[in-house]
GUVEX-976626 format. One line per 2 residues: their letters; for each residue x, y, z of N, C-alpha, C. Coordinates in steps of 0.2 Angstrom, whole numbers. Layout:
% GUVEX-976626
A	X,Y,Z,X,Y,Z,X,Y,Z  ...
//
This chain:
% GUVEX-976626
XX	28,-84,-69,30,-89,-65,25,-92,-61  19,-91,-62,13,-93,-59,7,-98,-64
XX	10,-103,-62,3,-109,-67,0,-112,-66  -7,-107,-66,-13,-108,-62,-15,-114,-65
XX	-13,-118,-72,-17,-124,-74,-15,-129,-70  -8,-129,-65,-8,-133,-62,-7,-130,-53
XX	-9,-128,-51,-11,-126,-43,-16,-128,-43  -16,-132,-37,-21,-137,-32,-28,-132,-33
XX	-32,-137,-30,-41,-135,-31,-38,-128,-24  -41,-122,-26,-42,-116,-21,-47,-116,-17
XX	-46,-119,-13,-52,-118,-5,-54,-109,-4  -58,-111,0,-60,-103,2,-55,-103,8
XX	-52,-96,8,-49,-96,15,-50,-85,17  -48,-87,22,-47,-79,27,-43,-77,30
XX	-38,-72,30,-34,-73,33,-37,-68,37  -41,-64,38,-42,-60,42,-46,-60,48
XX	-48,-68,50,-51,-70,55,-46,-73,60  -40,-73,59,-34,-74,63,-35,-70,70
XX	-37,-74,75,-36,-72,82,-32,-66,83  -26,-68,82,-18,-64,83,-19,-57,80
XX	-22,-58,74,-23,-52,70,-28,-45,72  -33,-50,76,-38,-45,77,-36,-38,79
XX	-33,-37,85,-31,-28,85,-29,-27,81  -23,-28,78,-21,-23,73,-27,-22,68
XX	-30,-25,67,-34,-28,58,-41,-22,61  -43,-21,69,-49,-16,71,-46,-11,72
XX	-39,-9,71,-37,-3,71,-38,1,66  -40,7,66,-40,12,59,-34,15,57
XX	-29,15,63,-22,15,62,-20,23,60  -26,28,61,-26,36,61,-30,35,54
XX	-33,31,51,-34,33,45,-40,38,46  -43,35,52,-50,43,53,-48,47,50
XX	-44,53,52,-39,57,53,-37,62,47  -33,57,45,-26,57,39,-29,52,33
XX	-24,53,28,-25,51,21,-20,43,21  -19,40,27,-15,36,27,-17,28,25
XX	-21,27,23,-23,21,19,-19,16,19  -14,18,14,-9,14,12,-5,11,16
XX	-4,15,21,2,14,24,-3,8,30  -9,11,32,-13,6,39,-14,1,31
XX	-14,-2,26,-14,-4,23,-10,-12,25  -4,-9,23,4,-10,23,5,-16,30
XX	2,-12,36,2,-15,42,-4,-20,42  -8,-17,41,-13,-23,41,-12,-32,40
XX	-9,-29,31,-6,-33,27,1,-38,34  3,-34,36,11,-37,39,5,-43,43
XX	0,-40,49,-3,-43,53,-5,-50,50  -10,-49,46,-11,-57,42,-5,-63,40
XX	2,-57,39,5,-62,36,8,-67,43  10,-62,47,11,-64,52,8,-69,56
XX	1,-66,57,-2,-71,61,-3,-78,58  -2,-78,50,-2,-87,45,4,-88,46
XX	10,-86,47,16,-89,50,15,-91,55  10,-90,60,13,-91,68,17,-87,70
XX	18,-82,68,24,-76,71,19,-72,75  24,-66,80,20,-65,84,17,-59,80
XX	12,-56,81,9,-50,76,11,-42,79  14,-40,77,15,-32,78,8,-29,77
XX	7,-24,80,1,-19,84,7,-10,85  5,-10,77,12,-3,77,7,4,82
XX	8,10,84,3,13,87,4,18,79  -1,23,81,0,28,76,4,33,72
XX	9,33,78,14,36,77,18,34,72  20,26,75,24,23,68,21,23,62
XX	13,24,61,12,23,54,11,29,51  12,35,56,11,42,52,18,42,50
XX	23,39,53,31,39,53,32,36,44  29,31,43,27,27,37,26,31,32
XX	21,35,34,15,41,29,21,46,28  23,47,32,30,55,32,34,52,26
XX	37,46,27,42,42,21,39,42,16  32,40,14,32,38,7,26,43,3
XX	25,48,9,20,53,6,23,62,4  27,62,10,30,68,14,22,71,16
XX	20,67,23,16,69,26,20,73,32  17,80,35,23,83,40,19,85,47
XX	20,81,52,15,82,57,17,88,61  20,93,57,20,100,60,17,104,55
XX	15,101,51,10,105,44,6,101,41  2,98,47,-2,91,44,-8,93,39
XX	-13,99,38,-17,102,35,-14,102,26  -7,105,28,-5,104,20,1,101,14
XX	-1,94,21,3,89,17,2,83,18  -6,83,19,-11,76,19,-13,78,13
XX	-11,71,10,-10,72,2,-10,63,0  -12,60,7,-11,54,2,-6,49,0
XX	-4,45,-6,0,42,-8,0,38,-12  3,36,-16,5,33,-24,5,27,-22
XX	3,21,-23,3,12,-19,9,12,-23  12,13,-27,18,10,-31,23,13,-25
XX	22,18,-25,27,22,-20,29,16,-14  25,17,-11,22,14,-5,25,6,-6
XX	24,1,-10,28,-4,-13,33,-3,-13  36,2,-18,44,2,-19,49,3,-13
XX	45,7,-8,47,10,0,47,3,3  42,-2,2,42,-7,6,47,-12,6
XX	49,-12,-2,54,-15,-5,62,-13,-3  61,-8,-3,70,-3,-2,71,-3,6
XX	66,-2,10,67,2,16,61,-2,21  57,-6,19,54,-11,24,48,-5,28
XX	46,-10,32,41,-7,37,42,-11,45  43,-7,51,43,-12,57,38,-16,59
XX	43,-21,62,39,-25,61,39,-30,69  42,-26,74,40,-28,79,42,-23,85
XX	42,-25,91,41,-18,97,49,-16,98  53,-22,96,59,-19,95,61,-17,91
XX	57,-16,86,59,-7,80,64,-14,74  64,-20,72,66,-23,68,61,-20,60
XX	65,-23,55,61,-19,50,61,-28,46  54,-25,42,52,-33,35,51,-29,30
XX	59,-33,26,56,-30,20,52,-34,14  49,-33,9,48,-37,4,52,-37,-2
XX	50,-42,-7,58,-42,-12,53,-39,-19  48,-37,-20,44,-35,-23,35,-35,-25
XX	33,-33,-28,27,-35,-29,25,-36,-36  16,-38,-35,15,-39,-43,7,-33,-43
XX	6,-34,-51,-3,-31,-51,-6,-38,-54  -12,-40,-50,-14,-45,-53,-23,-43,-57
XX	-23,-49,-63,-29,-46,-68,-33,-46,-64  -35,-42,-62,-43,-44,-58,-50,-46,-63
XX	-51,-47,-70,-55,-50,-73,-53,-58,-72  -48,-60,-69,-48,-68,-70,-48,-71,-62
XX	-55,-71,-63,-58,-74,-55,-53,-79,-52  -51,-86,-56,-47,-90,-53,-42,-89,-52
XX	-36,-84,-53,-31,-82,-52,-32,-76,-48  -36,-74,-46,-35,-70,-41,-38,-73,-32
XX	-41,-79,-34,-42,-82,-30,-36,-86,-27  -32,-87,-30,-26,-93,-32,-21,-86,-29
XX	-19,-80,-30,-14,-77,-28,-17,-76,-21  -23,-73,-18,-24,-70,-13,-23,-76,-9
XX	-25,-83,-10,-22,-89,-3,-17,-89,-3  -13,-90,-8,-6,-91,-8,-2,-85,-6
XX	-1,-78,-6,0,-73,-4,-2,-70,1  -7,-74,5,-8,-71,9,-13,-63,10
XX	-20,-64,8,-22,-56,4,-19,-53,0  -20,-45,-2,-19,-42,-7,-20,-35,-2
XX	-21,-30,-8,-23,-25,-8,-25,-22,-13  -29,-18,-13,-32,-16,-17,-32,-6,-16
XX	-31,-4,-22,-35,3,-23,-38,4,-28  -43,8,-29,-48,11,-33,-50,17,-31
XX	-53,22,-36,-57,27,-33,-65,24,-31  -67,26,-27,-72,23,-26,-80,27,-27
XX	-83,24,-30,-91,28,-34,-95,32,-28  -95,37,-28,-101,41,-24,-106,38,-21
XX	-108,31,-25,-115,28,-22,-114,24,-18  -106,20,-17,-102,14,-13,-102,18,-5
XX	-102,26,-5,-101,28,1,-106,35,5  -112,31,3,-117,34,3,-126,30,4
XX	-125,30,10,-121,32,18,-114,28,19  -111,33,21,-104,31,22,-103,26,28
XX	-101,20,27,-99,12,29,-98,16,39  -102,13,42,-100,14,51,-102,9,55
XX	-101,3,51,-101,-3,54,-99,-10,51  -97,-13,54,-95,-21,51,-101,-23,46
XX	-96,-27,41,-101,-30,37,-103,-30,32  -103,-23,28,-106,-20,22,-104,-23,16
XX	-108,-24,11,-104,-25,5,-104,-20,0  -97,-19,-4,-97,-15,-9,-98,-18,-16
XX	-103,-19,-19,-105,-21,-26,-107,-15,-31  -105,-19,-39,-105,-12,-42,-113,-8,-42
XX	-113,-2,-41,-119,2,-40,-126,2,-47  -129,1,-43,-135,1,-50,-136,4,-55
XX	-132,10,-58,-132,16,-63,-124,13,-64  -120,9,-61,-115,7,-67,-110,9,-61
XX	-103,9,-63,-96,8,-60,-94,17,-62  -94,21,-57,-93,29,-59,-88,30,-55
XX	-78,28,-55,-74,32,-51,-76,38,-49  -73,40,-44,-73,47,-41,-65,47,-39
XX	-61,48,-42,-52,50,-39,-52,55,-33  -57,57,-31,-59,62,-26,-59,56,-20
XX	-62,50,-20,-63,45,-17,-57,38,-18  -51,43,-19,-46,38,-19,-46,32,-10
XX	-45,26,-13,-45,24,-6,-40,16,-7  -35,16,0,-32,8,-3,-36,2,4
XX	-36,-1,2,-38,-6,8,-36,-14,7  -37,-18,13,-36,-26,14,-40,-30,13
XX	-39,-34,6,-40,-40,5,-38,-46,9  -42,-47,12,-41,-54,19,-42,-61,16
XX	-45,-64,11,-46,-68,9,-51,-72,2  -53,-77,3,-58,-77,-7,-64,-82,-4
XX	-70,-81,-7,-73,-87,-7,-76,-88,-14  -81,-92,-14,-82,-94,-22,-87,-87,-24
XX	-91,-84,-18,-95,-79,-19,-93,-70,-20  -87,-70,-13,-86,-64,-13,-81,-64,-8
XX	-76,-57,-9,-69,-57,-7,-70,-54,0  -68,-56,6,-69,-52,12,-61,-48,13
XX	-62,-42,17,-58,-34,15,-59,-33,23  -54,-30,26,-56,-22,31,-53,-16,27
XX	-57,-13,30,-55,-5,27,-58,-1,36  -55,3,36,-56,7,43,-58,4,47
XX	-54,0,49,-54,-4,56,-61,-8,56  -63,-10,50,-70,-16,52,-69,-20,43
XX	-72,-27,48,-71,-31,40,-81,-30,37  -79,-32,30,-83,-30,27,-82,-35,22
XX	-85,-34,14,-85,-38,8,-84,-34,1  -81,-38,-2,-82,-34,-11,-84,-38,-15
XX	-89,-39,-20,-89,-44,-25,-85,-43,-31  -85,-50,-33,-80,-51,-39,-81,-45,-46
XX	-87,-45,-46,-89,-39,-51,-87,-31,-50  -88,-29,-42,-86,-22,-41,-76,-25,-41
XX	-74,-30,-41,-66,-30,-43,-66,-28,-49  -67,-32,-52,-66,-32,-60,-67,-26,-62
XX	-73,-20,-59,-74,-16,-63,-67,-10,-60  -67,-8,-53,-63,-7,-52,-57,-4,-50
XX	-56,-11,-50,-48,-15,-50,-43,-13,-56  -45,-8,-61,-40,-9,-68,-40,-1,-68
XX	-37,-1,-72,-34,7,-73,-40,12,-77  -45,7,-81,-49,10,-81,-55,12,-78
XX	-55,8,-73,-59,8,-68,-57,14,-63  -49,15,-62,-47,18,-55,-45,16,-51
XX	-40,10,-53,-40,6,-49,-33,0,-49  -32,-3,-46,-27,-10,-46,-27,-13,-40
XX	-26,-21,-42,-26,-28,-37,-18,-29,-36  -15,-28,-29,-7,-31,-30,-6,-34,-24
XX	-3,-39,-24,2,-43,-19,8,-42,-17  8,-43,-11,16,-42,-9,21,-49,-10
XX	26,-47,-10,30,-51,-13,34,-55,-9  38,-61,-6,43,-61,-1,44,-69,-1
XX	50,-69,1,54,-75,0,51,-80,5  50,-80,10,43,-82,16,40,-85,13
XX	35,-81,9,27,-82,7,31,-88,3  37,-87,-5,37,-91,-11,38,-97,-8
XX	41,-99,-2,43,-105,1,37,-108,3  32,-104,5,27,-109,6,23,-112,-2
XX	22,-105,-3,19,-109,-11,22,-112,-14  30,-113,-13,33,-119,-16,31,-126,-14
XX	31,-125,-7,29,-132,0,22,-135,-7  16,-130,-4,10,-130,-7,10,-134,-12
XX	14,-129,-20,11,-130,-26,18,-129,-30  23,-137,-28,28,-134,-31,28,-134,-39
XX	23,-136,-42,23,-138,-49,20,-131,-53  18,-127,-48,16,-122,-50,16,-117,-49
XX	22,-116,-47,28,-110,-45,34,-112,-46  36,-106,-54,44,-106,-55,45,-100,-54
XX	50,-102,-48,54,-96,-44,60,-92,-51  61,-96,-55,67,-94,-60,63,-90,-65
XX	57,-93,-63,56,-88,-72,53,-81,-67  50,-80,-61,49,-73,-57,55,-71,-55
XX	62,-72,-54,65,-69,-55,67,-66,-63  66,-69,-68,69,-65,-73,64,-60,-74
XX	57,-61,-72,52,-56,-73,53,-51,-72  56,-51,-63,57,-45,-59,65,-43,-61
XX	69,-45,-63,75,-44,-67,72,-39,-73  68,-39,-76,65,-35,-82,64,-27,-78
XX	64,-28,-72,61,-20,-71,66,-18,-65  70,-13,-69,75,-10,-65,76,-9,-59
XX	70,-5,-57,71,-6,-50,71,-12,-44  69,-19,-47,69,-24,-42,75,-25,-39
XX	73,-28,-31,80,-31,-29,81,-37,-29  82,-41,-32,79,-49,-28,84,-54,-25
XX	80,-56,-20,85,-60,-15,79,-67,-14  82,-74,-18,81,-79,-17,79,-83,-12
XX	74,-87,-11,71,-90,-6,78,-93,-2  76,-95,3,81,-100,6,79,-107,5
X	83,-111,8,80,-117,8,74,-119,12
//
């Protein structure tokens, strides 16, 4: 449903420099702590989308997103030593999908109507989903040399390591794609923004690498990319896409 030979010239954009956004986006969100990535992930994710709508931005505390972590991991903070374990991003999608995430201090919930995995070998399509969707997310395992010395400050870039691209599944990690430029994709991961080049994506972003690029999905967002690029979003053939795969829900843009 996406044809990128016809979507407009893709500017560099950020969404992660959004004023509104900044507490949540410098929060770790417990991930010091716990295995919750995905889930301070997830929120992160809500914050950026929010703060490009002009909505007000939710700042969950840790609680709600250990709450998050409990749901989509079976994290149990009466037994936290032996059920920090982590989480499956598809999971964690499909939860998003079914069951939402709060999404404001009165305990409201957003959900999304699905997602996608995008090639991360085709630079200009990945640059083209993260504007229009608003970031991404990514996980990968991450190589021993990327965390070594382990990141303790803004800024850092992740590119692939000089002896080559070596997962470590020991180093599973999910984090925030904030936006694209023609050089390098700016991210926060543990409450600070940073960098990743196109190359440390490609390598990996793919299942052999240990890795995947995906978008959130929501009827919101498509109404803008229709605004944007209506010649370059067919809504009818994404839903038959997401009609192909059982579990989807889908609920049509509004007007």
């Amino acid at each position: 449903g996406l044809n990128l030979g016809q979507w407009p010239v893709v500017e560099s954009i950020d969404y992660g420099v959004a004023p509104s956004a900044q507490a949540c986006l410098n929060d770790i969100l417990g991930n010091d702590k716990r295995g919750n990535c995905t889930e301070a992930d997830a929120f992160h994710q809500q914050a950026m989308r929010q703060a490009a709508g002009g909505r007000a931005v939710y700042h969950p505390s840790v609680d709600v997103v250990l709450g998050v972590y409990s749901r989509d991991g079976g994290f149990d903070p009466a037994n936290p030593d032996a059920t920090d374990n982590g989480c499956d991003e598809t999971v964690v999608l499909s939860n998003a999908q079914s069951y939402g995430i709060q999404c404001d201090d009165a305990g409201a919930i957003d959900s999304i109507f699905g997602y996608a995995v995008i090639d991360v070998t085709n630079r200009a399509l990945v640059r083209a989903v993260i504007s229009t969707f608003v970031g991404a997310s990514i996980c990968m395992g991450i190589p021993d040399a990327l965390l070594n010395p382990f990141p303790s400050s803004p800024g850092w870039t992740w590119d692939v390591p000089r002896g080559g691209w070596a997962p470590n599944p020991s180093n599973g990690h999910c984090w925030t794609i904030s936006g694209q430029n023609d050089k390098r994709i700016p991210m926060w991961s543990w409450g600070m923004s940073a960098n990743l080049t196109y190359d440390a994506l490609a390598a990996g972003g793919t299942s052999a690498g240990g890795g995947a690029l995906y978008v959130r999905l929501d009827a919101e967002i498509l109404n803008v990319a229709s605004q944007k690029a209506p010649d370059a979003l067919d809504w009818d053939a994404v839903k038959i896409d997401f009609a192909e795969v059982p579990s989807a829900v889908m609920t049509p843009p509004g007007p």
